[in-house]
C-alpha positions in Angstrom: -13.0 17.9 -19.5 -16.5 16.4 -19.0 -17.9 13.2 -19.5 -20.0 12.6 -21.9 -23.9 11.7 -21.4 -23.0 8.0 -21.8 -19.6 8.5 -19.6 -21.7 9.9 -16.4 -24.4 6.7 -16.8 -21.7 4.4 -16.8 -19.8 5.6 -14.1 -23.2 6.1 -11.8 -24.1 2.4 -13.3 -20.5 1.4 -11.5 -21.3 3.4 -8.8 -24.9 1.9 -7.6 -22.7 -1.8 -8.3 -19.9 -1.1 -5.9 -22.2 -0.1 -3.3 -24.1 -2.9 -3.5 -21.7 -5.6 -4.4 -18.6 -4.6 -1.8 -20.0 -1.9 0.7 -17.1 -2.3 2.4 -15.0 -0.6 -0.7 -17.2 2.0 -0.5 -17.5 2.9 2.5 -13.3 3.1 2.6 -13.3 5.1 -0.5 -15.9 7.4 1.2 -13.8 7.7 4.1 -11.3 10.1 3.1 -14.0 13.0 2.7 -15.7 12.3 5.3 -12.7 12.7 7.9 -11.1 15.9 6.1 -15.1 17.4 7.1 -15.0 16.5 10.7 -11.3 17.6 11.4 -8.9 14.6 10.5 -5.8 14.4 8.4 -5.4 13.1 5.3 -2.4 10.8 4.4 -0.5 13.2 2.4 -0.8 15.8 5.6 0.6 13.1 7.6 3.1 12.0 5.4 4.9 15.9 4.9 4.6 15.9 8.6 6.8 12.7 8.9 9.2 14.5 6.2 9.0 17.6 8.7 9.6 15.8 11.5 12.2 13.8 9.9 14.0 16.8 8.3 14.2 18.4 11.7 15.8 15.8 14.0 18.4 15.3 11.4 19.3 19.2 11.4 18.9 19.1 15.2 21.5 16.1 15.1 24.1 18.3 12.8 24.1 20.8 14.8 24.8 18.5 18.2 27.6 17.1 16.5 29.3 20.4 15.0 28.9 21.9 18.7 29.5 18.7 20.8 33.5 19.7 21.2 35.4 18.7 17.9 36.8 15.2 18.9 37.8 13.6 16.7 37.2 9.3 15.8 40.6 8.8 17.6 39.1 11.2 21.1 41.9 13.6 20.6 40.5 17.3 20.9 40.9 19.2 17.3 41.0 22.8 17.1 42.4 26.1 15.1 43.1 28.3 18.3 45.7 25.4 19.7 49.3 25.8 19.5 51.4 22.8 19.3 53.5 22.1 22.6 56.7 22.2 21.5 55.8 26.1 20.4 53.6 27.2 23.5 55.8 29.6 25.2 56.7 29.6 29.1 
């Protein structure tokens, strides 16, 4: 959808205003270009990173705590290949 011939004057007519009236605005709403040009990330790159990150450190905690030995909250040692004692032969 395109803007109309009295759309694109107004918005340049904003434009030329917020450069002169808060540079700093501009220059901060500029930025985000400018960086993805010379190399840098933008915030929703480093945001899915932080998700990534995030994602794997839980996984990597799962799998610590299903391998880490089976003990259970009270430190006794649970598992399906034990016999009780009072069956263990010899």
């Amino acid at each position: 959808m395109s803007l109309s011939p009295e759309e694109r004057r107004a918005l340049e007519e904003l434009e030329r205003r917020l450069i002169v009236e808060a540079p700093e605005l501009d220059a901060l709403l500029a930025a985000p270009a400018d960086r993805e040009a010379s190399g840098g990330r933008s915030v929703l790159q480093v945001w899915c990173m932080l998700v990534l990150l995030t994602c794997a450190v839980f996984m990597m905690g799962v799998v610590v705590l299903l391998t880490s030995g089976g003990t259970g909250c009270s430190g006794l040692r649970v598992s399906s290949c034990e016999q009780p004692v009072s069956t263990r032969e010899g």
